[in-house]
N, C-alpha and C positions, 0 to 999 in steps of 0.2 A: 345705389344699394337698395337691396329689398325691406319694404317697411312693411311690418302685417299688424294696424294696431287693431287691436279689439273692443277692447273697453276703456273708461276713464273714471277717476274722479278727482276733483278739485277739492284740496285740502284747507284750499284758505282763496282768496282772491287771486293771489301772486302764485299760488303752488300748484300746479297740475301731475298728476300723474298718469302714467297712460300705458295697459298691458298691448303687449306684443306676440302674436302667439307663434312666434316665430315664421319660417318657409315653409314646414311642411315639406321635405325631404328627406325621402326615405333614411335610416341610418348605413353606413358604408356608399353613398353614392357620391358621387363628385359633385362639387359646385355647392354643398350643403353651405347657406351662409348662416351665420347666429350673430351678426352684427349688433344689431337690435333687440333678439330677442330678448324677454324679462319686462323690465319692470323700469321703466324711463320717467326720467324727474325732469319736470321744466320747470323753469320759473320765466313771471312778465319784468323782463326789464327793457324801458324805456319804451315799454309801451311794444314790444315782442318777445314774444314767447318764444326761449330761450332752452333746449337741451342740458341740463348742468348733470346729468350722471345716465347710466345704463346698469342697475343691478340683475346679477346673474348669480352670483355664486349663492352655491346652495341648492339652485334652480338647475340649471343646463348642468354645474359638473356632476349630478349622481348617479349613481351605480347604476350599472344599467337593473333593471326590476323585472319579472317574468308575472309577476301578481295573478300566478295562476293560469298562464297560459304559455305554451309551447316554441315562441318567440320570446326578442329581449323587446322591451318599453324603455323607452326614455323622455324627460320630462322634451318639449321642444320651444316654453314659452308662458305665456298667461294669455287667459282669456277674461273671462270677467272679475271684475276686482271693487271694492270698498273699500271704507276706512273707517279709522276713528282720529281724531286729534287729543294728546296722551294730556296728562297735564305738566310735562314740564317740554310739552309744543313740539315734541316730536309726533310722528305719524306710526300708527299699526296698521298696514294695507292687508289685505286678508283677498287673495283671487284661488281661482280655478287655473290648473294647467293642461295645455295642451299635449301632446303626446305624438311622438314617430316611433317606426319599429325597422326592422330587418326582413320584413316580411310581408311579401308580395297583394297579400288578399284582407290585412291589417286596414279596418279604418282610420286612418289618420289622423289626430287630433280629436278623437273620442276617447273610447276608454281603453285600458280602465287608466285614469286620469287622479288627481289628486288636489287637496285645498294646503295651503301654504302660507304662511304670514311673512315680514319683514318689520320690523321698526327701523326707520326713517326720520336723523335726526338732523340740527346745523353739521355736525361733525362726521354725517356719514358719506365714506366716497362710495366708488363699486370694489373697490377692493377691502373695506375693513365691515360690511356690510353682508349679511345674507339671509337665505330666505330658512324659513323652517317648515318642516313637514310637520302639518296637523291632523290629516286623517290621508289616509291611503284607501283604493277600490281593487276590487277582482276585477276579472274577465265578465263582460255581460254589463258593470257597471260604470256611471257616468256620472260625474259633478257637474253640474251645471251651473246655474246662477250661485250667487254668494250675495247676502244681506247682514249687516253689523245692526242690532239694536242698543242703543244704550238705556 
């Protein structure tokens, strides 16, 4: 299966997270896989590093978006991503998403694109888990990098 990771960060020694910015496949084409895409938890045990989840939701299932331009956008993944560590030891990941469209002359994985959070606890699986839109772009604009100061 197709892997497209992009960025990473280490939440702790043992916790890795790692964006995915999906395949990059047009919308409506065959073979589009989203296996991967989102936002992958590993953890080190026994001295490998371990897959324990794939958060998507939130991310890949919304509406498709027009954000000002004459085709549909849909989110396809994350690209760059942070964090913070909360204080009762879950995770706030805060990245950049990726983007496909229905539309032939569409930069792919540009814009207009959006920034997105998740909190990431012991108890969170991919299913009771998702991400949240925190700022949305037009046509013409791009999120790029993402920085957390505390």
């Amino acid at each position: 299966l197709p892997i497209y990771p992009f960025g990473i960060w280490f939440a702790e020694a043992n916790t890795l997270f790692v964006a995915d910015e999906g395949d990059g496949v047009r919308l409506g084409i065959a073979g589009k896989v989203t296996t991967f895409a989102g936002l992958l938890e590993y953890k080190l045990v026994s001295g490998t590093w371990t897959k324990v989840a794939t958060f998507q939701n939130g991310l890949l299932d919304q509406a498709t978006y027009t954000a000002g331009m004459p085709w549909n956008v849909k989110t396809d993944g994350l690209r760059n991503i942070t964090g913070k560590t909360n204080s009762d030891g879950s995770f706030t990941i805060f990245g950049t998403t990726s983007t496909v469209s229905d539309e032939a002359t569409h930069d792919l994985g540009a814009d207009p694109n959006q920034l997105v959070s998740i909190i990431v606890g012991p108890a969170s699986t991919s299913t009771n888990t998702s991400f949240t839109v925190l700022q949305t772009t037009v046509a013409g604009e791009r999120l790029g990098g993402v920085a957390y100061k505390q």
